[in-house]
Backbone of each chain as ProteinMPNN parsed JSONL, in Angstrom:
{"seq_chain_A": "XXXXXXXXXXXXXXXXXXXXXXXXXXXXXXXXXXXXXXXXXXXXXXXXXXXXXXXXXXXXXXXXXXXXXXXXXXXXXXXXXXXXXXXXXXXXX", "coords_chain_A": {"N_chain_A": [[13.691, 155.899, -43.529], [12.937, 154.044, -43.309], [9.79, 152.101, -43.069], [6.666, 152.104, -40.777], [5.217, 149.6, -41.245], [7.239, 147.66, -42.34], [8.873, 147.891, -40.545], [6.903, 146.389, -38.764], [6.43, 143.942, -39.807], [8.974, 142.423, -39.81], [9.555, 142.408, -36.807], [7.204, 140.538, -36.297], [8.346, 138.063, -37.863], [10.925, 137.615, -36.517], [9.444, 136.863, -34.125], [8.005, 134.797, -34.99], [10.213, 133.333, -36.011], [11.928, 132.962, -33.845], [10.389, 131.614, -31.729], [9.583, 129.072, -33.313], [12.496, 128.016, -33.371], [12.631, 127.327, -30.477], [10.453, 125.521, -30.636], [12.096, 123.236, -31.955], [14.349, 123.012, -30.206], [12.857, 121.424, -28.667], [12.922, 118.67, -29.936], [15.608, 118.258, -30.161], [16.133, 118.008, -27.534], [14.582, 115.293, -26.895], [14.677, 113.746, -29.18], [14.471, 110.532, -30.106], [16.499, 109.01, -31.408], [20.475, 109.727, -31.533], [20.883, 111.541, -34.368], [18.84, 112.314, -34.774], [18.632, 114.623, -33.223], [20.873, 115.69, -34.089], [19.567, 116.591, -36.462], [17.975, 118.598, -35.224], [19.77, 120.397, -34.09], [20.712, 120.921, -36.388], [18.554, 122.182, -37.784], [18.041, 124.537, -35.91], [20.371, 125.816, -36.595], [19.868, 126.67, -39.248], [17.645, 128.462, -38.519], [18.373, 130.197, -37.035], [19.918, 131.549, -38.902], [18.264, 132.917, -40.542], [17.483, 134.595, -38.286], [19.459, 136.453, -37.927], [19.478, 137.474, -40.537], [16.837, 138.905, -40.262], [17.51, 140.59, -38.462], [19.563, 142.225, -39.496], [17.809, 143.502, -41.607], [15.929, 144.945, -40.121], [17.334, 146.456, -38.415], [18.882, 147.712, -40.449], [21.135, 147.245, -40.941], [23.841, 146.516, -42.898], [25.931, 144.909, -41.856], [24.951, 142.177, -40.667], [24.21, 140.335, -42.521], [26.748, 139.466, -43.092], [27.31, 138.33, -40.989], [25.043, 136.32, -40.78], [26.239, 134.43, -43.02], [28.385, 133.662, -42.025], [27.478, 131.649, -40.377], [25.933, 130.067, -40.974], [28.254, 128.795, -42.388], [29.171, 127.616, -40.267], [27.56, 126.199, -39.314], [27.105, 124.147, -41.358], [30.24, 123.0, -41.684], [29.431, 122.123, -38.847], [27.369, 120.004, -38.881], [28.539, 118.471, -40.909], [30.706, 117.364, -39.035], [29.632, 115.89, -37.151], [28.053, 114.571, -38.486], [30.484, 112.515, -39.059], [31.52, 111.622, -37.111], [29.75, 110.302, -36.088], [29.14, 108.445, -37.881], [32.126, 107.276, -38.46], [33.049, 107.305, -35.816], [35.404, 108.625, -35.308], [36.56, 111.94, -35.94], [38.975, 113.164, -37.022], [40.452, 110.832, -39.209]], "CA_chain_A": [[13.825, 154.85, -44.526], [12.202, 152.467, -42.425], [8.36, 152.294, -42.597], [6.139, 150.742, -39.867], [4.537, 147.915, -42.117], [8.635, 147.243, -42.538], [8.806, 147.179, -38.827], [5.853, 145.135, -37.927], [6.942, 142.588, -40.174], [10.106, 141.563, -39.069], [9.179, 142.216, -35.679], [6.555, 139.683, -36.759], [8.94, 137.252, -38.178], [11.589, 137.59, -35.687], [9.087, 136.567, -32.841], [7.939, 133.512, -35.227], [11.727, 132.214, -36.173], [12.461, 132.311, -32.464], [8.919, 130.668, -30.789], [9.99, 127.633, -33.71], [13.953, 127.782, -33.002], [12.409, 127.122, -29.422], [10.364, 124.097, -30.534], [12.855, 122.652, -32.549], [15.108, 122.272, -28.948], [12.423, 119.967, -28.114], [13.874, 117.695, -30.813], [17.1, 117.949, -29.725], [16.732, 117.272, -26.171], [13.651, 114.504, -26.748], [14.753, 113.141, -29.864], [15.164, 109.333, -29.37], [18.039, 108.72, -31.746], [21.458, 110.658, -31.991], [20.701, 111.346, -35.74], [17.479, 113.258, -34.688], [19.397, 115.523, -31.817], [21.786, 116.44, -35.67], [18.461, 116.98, -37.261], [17.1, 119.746, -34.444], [20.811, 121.213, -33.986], [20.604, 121.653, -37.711], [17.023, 123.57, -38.343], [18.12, 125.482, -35.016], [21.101, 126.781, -36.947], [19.2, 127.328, -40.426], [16.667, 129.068, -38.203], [19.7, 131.563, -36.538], [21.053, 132.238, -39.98], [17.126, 133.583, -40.822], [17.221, 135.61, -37.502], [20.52, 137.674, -38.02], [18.939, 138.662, -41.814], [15.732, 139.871, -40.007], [17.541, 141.629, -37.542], [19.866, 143.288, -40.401], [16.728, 144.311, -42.045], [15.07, 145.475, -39.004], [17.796, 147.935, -38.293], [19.605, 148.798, -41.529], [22.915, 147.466, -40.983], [24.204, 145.464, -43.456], [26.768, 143.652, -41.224], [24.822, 141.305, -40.245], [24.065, 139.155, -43.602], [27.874, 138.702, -43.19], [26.721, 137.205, -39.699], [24.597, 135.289, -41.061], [26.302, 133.733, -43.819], [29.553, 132.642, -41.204], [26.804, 131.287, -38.719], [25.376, 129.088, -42.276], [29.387, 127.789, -43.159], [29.427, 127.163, -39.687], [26.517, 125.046, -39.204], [27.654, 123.472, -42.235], [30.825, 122.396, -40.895], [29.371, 121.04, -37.664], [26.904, 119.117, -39.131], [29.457, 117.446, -41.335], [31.688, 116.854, -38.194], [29.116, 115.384, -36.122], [27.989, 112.907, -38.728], [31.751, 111.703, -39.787], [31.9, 111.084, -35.786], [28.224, 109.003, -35.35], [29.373, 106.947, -38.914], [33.377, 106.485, -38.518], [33.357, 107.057, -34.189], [36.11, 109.586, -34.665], [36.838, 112.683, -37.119], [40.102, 112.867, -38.606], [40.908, 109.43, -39.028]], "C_chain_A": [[13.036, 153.603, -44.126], [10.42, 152.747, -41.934], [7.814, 151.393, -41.562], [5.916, 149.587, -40.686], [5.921, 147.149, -42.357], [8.64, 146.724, -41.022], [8.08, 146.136, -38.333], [6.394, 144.002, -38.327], [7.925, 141.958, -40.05], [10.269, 141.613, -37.923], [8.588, 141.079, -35.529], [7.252, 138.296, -37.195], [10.037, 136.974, -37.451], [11.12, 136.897, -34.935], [8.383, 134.495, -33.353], [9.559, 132.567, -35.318], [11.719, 131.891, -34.376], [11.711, 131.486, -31.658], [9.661, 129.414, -31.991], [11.628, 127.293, -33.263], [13.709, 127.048, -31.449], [11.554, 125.526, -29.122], [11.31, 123.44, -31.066], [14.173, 121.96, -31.314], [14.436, 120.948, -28.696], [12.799, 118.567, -28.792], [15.374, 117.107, -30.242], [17.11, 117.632, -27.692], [15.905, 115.809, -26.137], [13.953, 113.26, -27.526], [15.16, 111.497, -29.412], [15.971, 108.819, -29.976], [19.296, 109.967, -31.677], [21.206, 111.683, -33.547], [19.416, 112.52, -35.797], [17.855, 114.796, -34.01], [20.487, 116.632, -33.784], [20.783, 117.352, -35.826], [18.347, 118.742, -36.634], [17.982, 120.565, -34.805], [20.683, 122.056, -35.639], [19.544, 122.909, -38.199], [17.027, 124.472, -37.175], [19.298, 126.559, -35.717], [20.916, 127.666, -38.303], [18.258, 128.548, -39.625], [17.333, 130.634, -37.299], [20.187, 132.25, -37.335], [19.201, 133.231, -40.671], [16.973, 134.79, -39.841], [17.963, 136.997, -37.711], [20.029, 138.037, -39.743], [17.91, 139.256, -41.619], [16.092, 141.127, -39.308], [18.519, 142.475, -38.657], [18.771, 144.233, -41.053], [16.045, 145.106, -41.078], [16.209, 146.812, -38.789], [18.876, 148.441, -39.425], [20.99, 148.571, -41.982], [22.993, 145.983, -41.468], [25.608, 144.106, -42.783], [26.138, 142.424, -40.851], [23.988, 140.037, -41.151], [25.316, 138.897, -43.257], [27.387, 137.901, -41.792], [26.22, 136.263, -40.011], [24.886, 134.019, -41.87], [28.008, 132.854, -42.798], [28.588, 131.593, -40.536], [26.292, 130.174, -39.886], [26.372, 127.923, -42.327], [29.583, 127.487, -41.689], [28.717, 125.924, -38.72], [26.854, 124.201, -40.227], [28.577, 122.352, -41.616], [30.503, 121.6, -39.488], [28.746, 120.058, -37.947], [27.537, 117.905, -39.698], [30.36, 116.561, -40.271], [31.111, 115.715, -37.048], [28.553, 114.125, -36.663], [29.32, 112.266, -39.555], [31.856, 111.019, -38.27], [30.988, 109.844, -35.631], [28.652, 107.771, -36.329], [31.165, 105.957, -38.442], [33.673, 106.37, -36.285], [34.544, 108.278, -34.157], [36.135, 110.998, -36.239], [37.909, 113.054, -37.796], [40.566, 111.536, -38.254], [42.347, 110.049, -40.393]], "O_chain_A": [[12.704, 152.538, -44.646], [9.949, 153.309, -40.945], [8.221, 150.248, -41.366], [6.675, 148.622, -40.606], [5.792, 145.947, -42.587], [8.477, 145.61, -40.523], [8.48, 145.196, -37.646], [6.805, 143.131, -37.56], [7.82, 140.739, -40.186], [11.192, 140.888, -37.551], [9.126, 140.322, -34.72], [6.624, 137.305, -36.822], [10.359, 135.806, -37.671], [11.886, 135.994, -34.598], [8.304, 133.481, -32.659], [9.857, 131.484, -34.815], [11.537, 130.8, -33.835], [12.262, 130.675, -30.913], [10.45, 128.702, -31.37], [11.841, 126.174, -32.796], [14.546, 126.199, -31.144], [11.681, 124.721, -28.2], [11.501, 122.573, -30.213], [14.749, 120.877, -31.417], [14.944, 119.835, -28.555], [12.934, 117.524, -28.153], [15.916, 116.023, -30.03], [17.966, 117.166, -26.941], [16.433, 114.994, -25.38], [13.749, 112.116, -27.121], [15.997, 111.253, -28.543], [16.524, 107.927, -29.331], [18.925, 111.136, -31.783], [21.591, 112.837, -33.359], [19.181, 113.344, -36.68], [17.351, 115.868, -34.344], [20.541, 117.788, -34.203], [20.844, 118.543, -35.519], [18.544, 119.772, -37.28], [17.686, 121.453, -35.604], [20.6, 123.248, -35.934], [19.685, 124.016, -38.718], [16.109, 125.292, -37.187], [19.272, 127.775, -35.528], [21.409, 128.763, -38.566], [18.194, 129.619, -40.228], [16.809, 131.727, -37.084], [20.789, 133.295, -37.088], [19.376, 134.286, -41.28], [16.482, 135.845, -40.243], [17.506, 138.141, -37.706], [20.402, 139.16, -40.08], [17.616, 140.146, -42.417], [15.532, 142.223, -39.334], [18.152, 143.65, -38.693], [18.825, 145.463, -41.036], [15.541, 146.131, -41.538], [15.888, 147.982, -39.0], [19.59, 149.431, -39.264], [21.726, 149.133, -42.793], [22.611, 144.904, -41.015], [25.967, 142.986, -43.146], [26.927, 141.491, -40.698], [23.353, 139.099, -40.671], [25.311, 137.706, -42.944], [27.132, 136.7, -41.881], [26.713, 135.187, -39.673], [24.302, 132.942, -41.749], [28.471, 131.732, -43.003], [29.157, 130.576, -40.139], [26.328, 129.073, -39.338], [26.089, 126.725, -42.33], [30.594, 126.784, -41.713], [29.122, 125.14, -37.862], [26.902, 123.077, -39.727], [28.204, 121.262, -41.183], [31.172, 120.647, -39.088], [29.185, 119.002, -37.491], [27.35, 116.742, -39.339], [30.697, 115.396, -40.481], [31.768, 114.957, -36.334], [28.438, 113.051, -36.072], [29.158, 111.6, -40.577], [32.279, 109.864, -38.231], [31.3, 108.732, -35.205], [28.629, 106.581, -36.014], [31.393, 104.767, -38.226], [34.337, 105.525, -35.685], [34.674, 108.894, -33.099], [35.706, 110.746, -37.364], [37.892, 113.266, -39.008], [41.001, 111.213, -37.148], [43.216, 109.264, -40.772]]}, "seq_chain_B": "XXXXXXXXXXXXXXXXXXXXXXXXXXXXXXXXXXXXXXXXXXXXXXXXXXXXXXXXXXXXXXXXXXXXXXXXXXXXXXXXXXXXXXXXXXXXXXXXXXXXXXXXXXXXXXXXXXXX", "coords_chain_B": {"N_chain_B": [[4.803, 155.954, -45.494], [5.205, 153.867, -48.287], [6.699, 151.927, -50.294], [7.142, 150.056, -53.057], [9.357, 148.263, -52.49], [9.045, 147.807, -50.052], [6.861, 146.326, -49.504], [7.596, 143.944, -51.631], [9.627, 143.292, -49.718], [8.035, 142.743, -47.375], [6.308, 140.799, -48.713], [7.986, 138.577, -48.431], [9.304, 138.18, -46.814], [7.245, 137.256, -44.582], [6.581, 134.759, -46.411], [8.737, 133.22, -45.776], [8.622, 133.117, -42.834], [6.599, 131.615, -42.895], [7.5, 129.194, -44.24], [9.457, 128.096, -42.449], [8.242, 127.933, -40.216], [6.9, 125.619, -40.962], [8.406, 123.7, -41.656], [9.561, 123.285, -38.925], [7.152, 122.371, -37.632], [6.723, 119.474, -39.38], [9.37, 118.844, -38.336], [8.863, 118.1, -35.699], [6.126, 116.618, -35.787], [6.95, 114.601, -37.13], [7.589, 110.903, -37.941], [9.671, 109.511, -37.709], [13.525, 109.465, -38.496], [14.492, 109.821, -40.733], [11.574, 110.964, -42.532], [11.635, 113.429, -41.084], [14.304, 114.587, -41.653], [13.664, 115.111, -44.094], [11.563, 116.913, -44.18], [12.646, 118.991, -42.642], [15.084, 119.59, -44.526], [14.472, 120.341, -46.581], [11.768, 122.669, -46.748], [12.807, 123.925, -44.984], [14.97, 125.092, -45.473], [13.919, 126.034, -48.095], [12.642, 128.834, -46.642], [14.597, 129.904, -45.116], [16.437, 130.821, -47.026], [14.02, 132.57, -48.903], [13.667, 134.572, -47.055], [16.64, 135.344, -46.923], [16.535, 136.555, -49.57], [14.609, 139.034, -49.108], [16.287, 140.082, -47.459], [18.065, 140.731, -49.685], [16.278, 142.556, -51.495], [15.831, 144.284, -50.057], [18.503, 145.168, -49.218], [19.493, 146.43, -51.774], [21.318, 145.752, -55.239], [24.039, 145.486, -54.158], [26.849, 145.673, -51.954], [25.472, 144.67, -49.359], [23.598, 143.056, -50.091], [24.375, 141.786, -52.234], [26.02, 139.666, -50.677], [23.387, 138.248, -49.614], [22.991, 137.237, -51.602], [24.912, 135.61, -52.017], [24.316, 133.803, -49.775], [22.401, 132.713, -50.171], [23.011, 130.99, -52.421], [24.762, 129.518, -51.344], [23.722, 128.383, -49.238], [21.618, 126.349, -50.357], [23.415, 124.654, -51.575], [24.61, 123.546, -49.491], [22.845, 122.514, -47.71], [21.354, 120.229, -48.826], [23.192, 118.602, -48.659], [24.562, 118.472, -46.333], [21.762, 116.969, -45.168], [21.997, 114.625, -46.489], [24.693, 113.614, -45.699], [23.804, 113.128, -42.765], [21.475, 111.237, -42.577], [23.037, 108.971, -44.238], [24.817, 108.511, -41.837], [22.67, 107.673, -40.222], [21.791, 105.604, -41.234], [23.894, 104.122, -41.508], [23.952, 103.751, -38.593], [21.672, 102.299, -37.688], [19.87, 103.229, -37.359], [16.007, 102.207, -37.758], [13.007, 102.701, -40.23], [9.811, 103.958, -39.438], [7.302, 102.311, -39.296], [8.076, 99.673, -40.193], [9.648, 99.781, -42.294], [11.593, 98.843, -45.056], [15.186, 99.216, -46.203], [16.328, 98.778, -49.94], [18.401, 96.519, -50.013], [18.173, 95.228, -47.674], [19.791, 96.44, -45.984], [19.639, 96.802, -43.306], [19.217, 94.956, -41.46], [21.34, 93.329, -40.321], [22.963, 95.289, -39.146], [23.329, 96.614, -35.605], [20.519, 97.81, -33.673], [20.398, 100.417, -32.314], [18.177, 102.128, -31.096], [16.771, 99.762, -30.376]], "CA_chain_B": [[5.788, 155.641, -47.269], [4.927, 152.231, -48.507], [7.199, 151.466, -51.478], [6.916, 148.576, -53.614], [10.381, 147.281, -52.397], [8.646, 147.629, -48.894], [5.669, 145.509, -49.733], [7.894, 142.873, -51.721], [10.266, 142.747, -48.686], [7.098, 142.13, -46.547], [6.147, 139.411, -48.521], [8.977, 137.666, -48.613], [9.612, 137.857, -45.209], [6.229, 136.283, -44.519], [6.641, 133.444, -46.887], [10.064, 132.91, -45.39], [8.643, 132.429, -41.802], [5.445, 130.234, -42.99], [7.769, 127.716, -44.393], [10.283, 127.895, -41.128], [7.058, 126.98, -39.562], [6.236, 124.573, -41.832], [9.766, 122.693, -41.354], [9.562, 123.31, -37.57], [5.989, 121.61, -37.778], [7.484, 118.672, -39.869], [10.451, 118.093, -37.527], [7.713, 117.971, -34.756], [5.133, 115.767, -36.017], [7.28, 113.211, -38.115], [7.506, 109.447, -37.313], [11.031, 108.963, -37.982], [14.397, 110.419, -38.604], [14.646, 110.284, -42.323], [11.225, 111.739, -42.409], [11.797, 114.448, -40.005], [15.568, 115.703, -42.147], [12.791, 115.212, -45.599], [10.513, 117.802, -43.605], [13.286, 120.129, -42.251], [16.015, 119.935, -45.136], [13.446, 121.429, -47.696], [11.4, 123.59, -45.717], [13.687, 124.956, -43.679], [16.136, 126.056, -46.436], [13.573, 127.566, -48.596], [12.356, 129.737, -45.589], [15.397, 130.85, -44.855], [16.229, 131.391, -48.752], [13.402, 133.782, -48.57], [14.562, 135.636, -46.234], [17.86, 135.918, -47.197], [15.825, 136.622, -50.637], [13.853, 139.409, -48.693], [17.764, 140.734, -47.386], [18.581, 141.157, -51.156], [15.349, 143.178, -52.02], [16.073, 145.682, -49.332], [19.682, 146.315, -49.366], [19.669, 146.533, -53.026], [22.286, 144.899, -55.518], [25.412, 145.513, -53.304], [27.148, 145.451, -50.443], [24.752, 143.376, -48.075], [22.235, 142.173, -50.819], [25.234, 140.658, -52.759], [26.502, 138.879, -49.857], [22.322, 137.694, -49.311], [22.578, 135.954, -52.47], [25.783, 134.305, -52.117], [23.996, 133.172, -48.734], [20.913, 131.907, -50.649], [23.624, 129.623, -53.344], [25.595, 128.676, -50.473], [22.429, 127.143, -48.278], [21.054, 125.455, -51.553], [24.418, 123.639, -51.644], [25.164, 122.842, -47.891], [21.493, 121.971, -47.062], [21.076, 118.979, -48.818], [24.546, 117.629, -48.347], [24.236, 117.764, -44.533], [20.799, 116.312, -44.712], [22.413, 113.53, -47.063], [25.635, 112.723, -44.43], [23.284, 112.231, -41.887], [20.738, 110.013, -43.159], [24.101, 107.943, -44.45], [25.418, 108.036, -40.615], [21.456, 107.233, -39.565], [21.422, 104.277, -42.086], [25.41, 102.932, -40.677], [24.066, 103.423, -36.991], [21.177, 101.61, -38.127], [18.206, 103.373, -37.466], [15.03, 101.86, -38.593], [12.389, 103.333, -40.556], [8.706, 103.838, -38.936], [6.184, 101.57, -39.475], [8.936, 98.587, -40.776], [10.067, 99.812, -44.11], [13.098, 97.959, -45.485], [16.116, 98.946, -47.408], [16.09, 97.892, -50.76], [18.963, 95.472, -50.093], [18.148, 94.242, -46.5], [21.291, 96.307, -45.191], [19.649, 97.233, -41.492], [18.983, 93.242, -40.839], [22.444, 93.215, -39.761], [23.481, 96.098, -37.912], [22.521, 96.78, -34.318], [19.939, 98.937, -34.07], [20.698, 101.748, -31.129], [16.79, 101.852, -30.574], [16.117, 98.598, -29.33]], "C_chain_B": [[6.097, 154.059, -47.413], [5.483, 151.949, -50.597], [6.767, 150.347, -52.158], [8.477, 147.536, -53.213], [9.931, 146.947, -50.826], [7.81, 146.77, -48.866], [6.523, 144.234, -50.373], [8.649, 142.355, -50.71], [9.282, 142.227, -47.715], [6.929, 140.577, -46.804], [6.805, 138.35, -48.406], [9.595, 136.895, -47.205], [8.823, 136.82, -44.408], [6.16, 135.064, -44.905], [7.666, 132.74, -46.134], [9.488, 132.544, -43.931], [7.351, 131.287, -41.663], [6.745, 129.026, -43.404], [9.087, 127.141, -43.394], [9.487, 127.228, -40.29], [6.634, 125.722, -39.883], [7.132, 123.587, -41.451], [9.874, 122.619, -40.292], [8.104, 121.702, -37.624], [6.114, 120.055, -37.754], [8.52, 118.024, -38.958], [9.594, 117.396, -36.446], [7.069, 116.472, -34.529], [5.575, 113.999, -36.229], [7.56, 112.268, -37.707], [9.05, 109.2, -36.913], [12.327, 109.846, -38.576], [14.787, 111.112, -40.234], [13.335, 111.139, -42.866], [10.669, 113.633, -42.242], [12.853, 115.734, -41.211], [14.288, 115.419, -43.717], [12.081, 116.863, -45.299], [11.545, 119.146, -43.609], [14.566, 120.755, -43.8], [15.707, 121.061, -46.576], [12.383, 122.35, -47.183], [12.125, 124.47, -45.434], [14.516, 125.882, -44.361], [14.892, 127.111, -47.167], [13.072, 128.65, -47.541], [13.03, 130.447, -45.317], [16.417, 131.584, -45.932], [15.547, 132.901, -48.789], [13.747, 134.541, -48.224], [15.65, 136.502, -46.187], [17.447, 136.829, -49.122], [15.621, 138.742, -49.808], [15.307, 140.273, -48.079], [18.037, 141.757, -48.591], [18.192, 142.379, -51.685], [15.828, 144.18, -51.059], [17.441, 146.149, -49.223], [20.121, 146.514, -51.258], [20.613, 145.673, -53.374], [23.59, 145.008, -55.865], [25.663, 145.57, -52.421], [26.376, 144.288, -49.885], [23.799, 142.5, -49.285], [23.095, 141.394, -51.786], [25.557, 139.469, -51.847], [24.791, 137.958, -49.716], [22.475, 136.452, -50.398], [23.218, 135.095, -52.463], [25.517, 133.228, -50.634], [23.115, 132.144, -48.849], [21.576, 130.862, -51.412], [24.37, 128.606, -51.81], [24.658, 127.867, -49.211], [22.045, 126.299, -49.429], [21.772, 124.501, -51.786], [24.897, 122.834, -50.517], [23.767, 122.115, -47.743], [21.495, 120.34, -46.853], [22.272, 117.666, -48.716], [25.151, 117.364, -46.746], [23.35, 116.738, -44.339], [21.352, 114.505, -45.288], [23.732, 112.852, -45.958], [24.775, 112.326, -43.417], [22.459, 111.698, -41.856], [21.632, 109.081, -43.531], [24.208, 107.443, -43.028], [23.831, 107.602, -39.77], [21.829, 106.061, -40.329], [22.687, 103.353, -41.378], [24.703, 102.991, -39.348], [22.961, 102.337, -36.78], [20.098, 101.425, -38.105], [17.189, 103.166, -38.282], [14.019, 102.816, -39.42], [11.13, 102.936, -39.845], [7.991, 102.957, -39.745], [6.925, 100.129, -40.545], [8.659, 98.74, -41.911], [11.37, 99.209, -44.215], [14.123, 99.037, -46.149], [16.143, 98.067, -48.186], [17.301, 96.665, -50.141], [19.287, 94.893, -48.591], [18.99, 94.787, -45.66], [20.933, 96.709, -43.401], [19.392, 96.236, -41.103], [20.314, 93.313, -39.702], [23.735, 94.065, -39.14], [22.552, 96.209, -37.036], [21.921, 97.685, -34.335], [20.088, 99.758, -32.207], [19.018, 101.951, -30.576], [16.005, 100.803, -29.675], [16.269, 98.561, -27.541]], "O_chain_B": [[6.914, 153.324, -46.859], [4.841, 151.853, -51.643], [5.879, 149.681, -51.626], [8.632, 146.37, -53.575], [10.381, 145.919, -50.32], [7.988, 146.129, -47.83], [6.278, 143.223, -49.716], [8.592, 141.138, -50.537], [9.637, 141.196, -47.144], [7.116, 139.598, -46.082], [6.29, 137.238, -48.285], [10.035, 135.818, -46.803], [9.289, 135.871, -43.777], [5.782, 134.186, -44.129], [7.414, 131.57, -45.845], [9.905, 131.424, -43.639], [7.138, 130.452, -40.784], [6.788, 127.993, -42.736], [9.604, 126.031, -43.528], [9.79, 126.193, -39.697], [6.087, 124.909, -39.138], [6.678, 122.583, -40.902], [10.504, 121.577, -40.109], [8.258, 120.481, -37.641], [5.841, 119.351, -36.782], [8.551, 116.801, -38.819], [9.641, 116.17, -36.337], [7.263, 115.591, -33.692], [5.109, 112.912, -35.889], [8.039, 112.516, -36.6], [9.421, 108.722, -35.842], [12.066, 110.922, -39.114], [15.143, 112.203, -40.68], [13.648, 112.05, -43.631], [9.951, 114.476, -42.779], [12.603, 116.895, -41.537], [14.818, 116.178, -44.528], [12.123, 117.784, -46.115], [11.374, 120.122, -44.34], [14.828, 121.933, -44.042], [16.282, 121.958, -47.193], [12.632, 123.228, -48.009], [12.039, 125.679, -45.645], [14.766, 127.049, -44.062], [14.777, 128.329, -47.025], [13.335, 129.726, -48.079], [12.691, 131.619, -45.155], [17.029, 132.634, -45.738], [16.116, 133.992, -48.738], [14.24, 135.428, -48.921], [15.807, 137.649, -45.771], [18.243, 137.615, -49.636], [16.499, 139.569, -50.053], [15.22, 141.446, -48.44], [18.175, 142.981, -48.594], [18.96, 143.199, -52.187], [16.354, 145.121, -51.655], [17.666, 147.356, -49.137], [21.273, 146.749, -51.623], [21.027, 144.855, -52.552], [24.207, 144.845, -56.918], [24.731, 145.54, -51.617], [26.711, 143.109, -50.004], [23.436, 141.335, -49.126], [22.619, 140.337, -52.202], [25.359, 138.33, -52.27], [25.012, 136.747, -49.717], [22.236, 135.253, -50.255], [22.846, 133.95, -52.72], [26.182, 132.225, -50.376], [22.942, 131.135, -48.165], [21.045, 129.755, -51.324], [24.377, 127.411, -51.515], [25.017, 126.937, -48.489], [22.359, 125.143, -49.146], [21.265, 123.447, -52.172], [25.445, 121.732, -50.569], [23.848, 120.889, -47.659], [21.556, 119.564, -45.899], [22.233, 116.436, -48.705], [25.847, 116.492, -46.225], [23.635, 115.755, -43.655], [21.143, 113.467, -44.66], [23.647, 111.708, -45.513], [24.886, 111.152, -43.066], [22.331, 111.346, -40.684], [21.191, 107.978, -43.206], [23.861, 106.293, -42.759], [23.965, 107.195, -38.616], [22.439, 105.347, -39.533], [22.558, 102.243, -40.862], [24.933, 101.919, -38.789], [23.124, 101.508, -35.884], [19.365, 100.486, -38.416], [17.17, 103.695, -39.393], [14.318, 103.99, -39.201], [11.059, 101.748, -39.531], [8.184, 102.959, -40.96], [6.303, 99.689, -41.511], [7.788, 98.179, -42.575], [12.132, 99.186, -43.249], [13.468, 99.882, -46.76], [16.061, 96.875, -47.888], [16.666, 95.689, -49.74], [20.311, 94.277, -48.296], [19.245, 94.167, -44.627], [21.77, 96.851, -42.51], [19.203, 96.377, -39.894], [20.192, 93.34, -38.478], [24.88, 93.755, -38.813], [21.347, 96.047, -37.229], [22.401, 98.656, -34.919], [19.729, 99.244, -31.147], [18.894, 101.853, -29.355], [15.147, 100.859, -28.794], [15.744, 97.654, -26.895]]}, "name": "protein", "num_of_chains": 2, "seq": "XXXXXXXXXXXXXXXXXXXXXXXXXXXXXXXXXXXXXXXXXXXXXXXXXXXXXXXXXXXXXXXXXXXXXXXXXXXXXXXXXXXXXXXXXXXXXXXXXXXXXXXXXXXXXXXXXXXXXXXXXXXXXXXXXXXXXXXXXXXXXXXXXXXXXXXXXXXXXXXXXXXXXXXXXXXXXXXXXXXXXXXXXXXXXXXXXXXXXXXXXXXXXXXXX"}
């Protein structure tokens, strides 16, 4: 079911998400505000929720869109949590 | 055996990691923080849209390729409402904009700016 030209290409796209997921750290450790360090964390976790649908496609098994779509509501949630902390200083007020 | 759902999943896949690149790039390059989430918050989603697009096309429309799409509404809706809280909590902490741009109503005069 699985042709090479299928293979190459998410082999192919796999090895790009992760070489950028890899610059995108540099953000987050370099960044010179807090606000920027969000930013990276963020397009590192959009860029995780792209990996686990290549690697479903790559081998067939649909479990791992559900991976991907917890690993989405859960970047979600942190992002929200991390800027209610930088604006109010704490999160459940 | 080169289908046509094999060839649209290709391309999709492709488009999907040019504009991951593209938003990587963007985060990279950009002057400033509001910038930077402009670069990554649109970019980055459609890329990984795609993709989850490019999910859809290959497991057909069920099981996993249903769940792709409700992955593709549910980034379209989180994206820009992260990128929007923290540009709010950039603007309260009181980060400036590059090359001294203002707020229309003056409001970073008078918070401390964490940069200085």
């Amino acid at each position: 079911m699985s042709s090479p030209l299928l293979d190459a290409a998410v082999t192919g796209g796999l090895l790009v998400v992760a070489f950028v997921t890899l610059l995108s750290g540099y953000r987050v450790v370099v960044g010179p505000t807090t606000p920027d360090r969000v930013v990276g964390l963020d397009t590192i976790g959009t860029n995780v929720v792209a990996v686990a649908v290549l690697y479903a496609v790559g081998t067939g098994r649909g479990l791992f869109v559900e991976v991907a779509l917890v690993l989405a509501i859960i970047g979600f949630i942190s992002t929200i949590a991390v800027a209610q902390y930088l604006t109010e200083g704490d999160i459940i007020t | 055996m080169t289908t046509p759902r094999t060839l649209l999943t290709v391309a999709l896949i492709a488009v999907g990691a040019f504009f991951l690149l593209v938003g990587t790039v963007g985060l990279l390059r950009l002057p400033d923080v509001y910038n930077r989430m402009h670069a990554t918050s649109k970019a980055t989603t459609l890329g990984a849209s795609s993709i989850l697009l490019a999910g859809f096309v290959h497991f057909g429309p069920q099981g996993a390729g249903l769940v792709s799409l409700v992955g593709i509404v549910f980034l379209f809706l989180t994206a820009p409402t992260g990128a929007h809280l923290i540009s709010r909590s950039a603007q309260r902490m009181g980060v400036d904009f590059a090359g001294g741009g203002r707020w229309p109503g003056g409001e970073s005069d008078d918070v401390d700016d964490p940069t200085d």
